[in-house]
N, C-alpha and C positions, 0 to 999 in steps of 0.2 A: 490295866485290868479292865475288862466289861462289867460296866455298871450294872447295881443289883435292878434297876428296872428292865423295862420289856425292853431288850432287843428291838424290838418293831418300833417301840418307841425312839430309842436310844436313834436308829436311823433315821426317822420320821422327823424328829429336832432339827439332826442335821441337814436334814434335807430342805426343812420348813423355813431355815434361816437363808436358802440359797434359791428356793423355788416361791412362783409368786402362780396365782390364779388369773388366765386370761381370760379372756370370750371364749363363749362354747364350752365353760366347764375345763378350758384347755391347761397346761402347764406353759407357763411362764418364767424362765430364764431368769432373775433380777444381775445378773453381771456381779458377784461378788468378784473384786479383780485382785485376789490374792494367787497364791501362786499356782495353786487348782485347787479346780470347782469340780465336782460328779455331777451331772446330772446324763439321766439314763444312760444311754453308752455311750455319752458325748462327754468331753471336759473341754469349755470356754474359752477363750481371751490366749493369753501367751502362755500357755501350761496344756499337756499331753492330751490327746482326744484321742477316740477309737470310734470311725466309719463316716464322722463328717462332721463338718459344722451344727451342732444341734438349733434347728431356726423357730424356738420357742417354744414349736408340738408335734416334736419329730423323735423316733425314734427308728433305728433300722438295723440292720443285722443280714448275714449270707451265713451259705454253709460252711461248716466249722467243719468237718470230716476233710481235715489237709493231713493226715497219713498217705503221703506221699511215694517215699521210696527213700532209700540208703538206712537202714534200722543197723544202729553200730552195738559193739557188745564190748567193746572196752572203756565201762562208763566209768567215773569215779563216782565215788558217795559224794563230795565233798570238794571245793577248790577253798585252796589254805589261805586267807587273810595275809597281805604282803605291803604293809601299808609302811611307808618311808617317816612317818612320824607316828613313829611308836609311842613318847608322849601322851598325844591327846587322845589314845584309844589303851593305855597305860591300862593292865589290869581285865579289860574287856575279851574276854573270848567266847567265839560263836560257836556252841556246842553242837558236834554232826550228831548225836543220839537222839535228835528230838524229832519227834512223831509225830501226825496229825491228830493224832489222839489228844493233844495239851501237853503230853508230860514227858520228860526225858523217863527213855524205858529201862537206864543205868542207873536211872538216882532217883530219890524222890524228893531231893534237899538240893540237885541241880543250881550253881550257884552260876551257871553260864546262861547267857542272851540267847535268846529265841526269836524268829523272825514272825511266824504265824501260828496263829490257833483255833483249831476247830469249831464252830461254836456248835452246827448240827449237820445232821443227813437226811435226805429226805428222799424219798424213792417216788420216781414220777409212772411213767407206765411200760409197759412188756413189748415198748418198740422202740427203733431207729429213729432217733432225733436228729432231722434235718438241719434246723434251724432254730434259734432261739433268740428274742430279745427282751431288755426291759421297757415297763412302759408305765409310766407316774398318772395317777390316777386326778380328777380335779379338789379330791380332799387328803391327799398325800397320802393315798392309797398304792403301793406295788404290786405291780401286774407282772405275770410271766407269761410271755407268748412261744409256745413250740409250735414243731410244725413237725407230722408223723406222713408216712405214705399210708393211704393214697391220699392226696390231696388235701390233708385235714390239718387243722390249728386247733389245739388243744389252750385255753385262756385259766390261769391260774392266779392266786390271789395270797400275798402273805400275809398272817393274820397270828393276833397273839397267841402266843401258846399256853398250854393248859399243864400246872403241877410243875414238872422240872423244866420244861419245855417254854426256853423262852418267845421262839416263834414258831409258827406254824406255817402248811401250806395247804391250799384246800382249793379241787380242779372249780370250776365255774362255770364254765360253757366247751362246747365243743362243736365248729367251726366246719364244716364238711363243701367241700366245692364240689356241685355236683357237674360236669361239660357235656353239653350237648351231641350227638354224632357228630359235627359240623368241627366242634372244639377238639374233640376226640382223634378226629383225622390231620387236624391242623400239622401236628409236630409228627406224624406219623415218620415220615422220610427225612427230616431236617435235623434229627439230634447226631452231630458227626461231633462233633469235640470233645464229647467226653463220651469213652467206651463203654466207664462205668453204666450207664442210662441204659443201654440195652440191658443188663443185667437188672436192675433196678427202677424199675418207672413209677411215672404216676406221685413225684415229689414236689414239693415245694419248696425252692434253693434259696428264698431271701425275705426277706420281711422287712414292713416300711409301716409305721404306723404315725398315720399326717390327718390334722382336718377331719376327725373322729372317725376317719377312715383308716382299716388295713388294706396296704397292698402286697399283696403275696404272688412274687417271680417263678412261672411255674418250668421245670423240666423242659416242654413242648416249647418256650420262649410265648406263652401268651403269660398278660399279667391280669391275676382277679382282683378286683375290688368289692371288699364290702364296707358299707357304713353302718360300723358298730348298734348305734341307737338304733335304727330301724330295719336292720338286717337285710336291707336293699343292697344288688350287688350285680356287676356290671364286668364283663370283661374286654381287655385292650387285646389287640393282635400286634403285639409290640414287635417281635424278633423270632429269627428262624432257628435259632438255638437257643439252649439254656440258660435262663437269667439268674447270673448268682448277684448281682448286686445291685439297689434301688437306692435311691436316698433324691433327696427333697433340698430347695435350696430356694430359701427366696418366692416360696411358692411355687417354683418349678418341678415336675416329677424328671428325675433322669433316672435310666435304666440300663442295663448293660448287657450282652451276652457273652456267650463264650469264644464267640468266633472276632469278636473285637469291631460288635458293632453298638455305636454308644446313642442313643435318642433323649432329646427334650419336650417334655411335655408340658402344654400349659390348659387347664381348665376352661374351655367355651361356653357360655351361659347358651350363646345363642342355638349350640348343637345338642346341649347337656351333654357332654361328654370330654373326653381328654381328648388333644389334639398336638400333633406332631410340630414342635416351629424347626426342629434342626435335627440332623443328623450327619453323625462324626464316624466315618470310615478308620479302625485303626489296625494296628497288626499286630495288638496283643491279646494274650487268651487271658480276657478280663475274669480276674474274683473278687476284687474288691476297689472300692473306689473311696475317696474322701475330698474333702475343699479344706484347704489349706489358705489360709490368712496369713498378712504378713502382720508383725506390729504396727506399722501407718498405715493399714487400712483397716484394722480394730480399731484403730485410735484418731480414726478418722480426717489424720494428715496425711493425704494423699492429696500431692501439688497434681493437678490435671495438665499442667505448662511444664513438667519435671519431664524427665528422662522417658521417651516411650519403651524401650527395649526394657526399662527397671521397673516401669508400672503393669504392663502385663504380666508380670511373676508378684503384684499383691495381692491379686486372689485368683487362685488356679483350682482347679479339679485335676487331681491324680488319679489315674486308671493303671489299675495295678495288676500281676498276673507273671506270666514268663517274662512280660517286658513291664517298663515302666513308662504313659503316656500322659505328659501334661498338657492341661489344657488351659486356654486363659479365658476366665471368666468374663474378661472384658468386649473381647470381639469372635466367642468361642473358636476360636482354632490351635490345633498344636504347637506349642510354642519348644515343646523341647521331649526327646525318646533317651529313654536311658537303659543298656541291655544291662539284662541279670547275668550273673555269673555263677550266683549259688542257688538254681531252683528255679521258686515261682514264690512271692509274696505270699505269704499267710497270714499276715498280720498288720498296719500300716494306722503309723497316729500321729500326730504334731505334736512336740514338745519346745515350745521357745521358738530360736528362729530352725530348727531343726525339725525334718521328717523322718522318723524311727521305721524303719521297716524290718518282719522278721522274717528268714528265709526258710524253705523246707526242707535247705541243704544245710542249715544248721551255724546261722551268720544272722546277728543282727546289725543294721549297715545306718547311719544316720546320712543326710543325706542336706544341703543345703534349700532354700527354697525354689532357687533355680535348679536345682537337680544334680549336682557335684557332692561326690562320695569325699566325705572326709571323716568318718568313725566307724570302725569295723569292728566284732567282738567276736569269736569263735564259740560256737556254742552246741550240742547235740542237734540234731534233725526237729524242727519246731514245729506242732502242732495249732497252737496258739496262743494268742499273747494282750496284755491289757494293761494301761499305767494307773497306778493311783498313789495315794498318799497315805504315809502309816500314822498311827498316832500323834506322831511328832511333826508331823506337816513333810516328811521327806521321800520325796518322791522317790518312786519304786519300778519296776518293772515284773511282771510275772508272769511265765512263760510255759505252755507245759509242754514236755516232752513225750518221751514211753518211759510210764509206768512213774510219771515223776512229775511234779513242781517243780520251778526254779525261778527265787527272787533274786536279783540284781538290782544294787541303787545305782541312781541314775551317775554317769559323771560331770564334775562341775565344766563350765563353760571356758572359753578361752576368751582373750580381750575382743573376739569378734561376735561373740555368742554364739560361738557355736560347740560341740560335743567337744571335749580333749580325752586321751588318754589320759585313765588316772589307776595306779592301785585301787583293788575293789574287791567285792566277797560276793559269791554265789553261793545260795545254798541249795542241797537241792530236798527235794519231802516224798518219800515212797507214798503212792496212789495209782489208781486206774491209771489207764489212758485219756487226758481230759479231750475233751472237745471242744467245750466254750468257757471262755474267766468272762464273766462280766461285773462290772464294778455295779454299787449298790449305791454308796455313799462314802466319803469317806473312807477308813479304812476294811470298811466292808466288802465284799464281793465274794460273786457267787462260782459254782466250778462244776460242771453237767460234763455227765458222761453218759455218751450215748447206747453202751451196751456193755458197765463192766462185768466183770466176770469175780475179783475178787477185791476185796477191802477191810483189813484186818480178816475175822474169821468170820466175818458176812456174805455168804456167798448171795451174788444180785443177779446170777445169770445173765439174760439178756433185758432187762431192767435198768429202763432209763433212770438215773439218779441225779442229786442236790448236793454238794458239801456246800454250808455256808462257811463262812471264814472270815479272818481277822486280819487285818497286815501290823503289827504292832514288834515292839524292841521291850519283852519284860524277864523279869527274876525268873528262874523255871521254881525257885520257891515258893514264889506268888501264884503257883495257879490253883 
């Protein structure tokens, strides 16, 4: 059950026991090393992450609009619980009637398990949400950053609620990049990989927020910078296509485009400006990228005298997309390509010694840290996807499709740690089209839709929206 205090609090607690205050007002990591941690879209140490290693004041995010292609129509409500030890789950059954509303819409004395619960909805604005992420404030304050066309970030702020309303959201600033002729022309000829862009311009595909700085990857492959406090703001001419993914590492800016070109950036006092140390030619049509650790090199037993061919796979950068490009953090070069089979990545996070990735063709595939497929799970056409933990500490998976949620627990490990097949239960929850799951805290996390159409009998037309939500296992009597 959600406790009777504020929601905002209720998160804030848990957040306050996992997040420390750096310099600069910054968020600071403290390494709880339990089996996951939330912090903004990252989760830590040997347990699931989504978009990179979080490096203490990082947060990042690309675009979530992976509606793709293949939309199937012989969906089921429901896949049926088939578990070999009937036993220890004696008694238990997961009831398909239950709703995002809280309540089974069959009973109201529901004496069956529920996976998730609504806590509220919240309606953002009467456009296309390109992108969105979270971002922790230095007094354990939650930020939501969108990104709308043309050019604009919208900064939101969660804040307690008033009356029945345990939290609130309430807009704060609004973020307008305005490009010079000069900027204007840049990407005029260059945007060839994604078709969509002729139809749609003037977007912002990624968000990085580092160093009290945002950086937003724009359509044209220029990236802007501004620093928040002082709204001073600066732009890179990074890439001749569209940047859909950014992330930070070590104090390094990397940035990606579509046409599979990946650059490092590091900060120049002497230039005041970001400056280029490398660049990685690849041949996949980059969306998403992240850094993957292995356990000895979180755990800081990495022998430098050991196996060179097994230390460049302890911390690699994944470049995700139609293909899969690893890179080794160690002497940056490719150390391993692995072709897709079902699609182009949508989704891609580290769980254990495992990389979880979701496909657009409807496969989520686990993946070794050198890049060897050994867990495959057949699933609808995936939009997008996010791990965290329910009440119980047991980790989840949640995924949306059309027109749907879908949680899955994770499967336990085999004596090498890695994914095994196991009986398991998917449920799935009628909603929009999601766009983006971003986790909160703990069992919280959030679910934005960029333009639905209906939700119960709330029509939102083209009305960007909020469902917050719960990942929790309770009575449907108890709600």
């Amino acid at each position: 059950m959600i406790e009777q205090c504020s929601l905002l609090n209720n998160v804030v607690c848990v957040m306050a026991k996992n997040v420390g205050i750096g310099r600069k007002g910054s968020v600071v990591d403290l390494g709880q090393h339990g089996r996951f941690t939330t912090h903004a879209l990252t989760m830590r140490g040997n347990y699931l992450r989504d978009g990179y290693k979080n490096q203490y004041r990082y947060a990042n995010g690309s675009d979530g609009n992976n509606k793709m292609q293949n939309n199937y129509n012989n969906r089921r409500n429901f896949y049926q619980k088939k578990n070999p030890n009937k036993d220890r789950d004696k008694g238990i059954t997961f009831c398909p009637h239950y709703t995002l509303r809280g309540l089974c819409r069959f009973s109201d004395d529901c004496k069956n398990l529920h996976n998730l619960k609504l806590v509220d909805t919240f309606s953002l604005q009467r456009s296309y949400i390109d992108c969105a992420i979270i971002v922790h404030g230095p007094n354990n304050e939650i930020y939501l950053f969108t990104s709308i066309s043309p050019y604009t970030i919208n900064v939101w702020i969660f804040v307690p609620g008033e009356g029945s309303k345990e939290l609130d959201i309430k807009h704060l600033k609004k973020i307008e990049f305005e490009l010079t002729p000069e900027e204007e022309e840049y990407g005029d000829d260059k945007v060839k990989g994604n078709k969509k862009m002729k139809k749609r311009k003037k977007r912002v595909l990624s968000l990085l927020y580092a160093e009290e700085c945002i950086f937003a990857g724009l359509d044209n492959g220029l990236i802007k910078i501004m620093h928040l406090p002082s709204s001073d703001s600066s732009t890179l001419y990074a890439h001749t296509d569209s940047i859909y993914s950014i992330v930070c590492i070590d104090g390094i800016i990397i940035s990606s485009s579509i046409n599979g070109e990946v650059k490092f950036w590091k900060y120049q006092e002497s230039y005041l400006s970001f400056v280029t140390i490398k660049k990685i030619e690849t041949k996949t049509k980059i969306f998403k990228m992240i850094e993957i650790i292995s356990s000895k090199c979180a755990s800081g037993n990495v022998n430098s005298n050991g196996n060179v061919e097994e230390n460049k796979f302890n911390r690699t950068l994944w470049v995700c997309g139609d293909n899969i490009t690893i890179i080794s953090l160690l002497n940056l070069e490719i150390v391993n390509v692995v072709r897709c089979k079902y699609g182009s990545v949508v989704s891609v996070m580290q769980y254990e010694a495992n990389v979880i990735t979701a496909m657009s063709e409807g496969k989520i595939l686990a993946f070794s840290l050198r890049g060897d497929n050994h867990f495959e799970m057949n699933t609808l056409p995936i939009f997008c996807m996010a791990g965290l933990t329910n009440h119980k500490n047991v980790p989840i998976l949640i995924y949306g499709s059309s027109k749907a949620l879908y949680t899955f627990s994770l499967p336990e490990f085999n004596p090498y740690g890695y994914l095994k097949d196991r009986e398991s239960m998917t449920l799935k929850f009628n909603i929009n089209d999601p766009d983006f799951i971003l986790p909160l805290s703990g069992p919280y996390f959030i679910v934005l839709f960029s333009n639905g159409t209906d939700f119960g009998h709330t029509a939102l037309g083209e009305e960007g929206s909020i469902r917050l939500m719960r990942a929790m296992q309770q009575c449907g009597a108890a709600h």
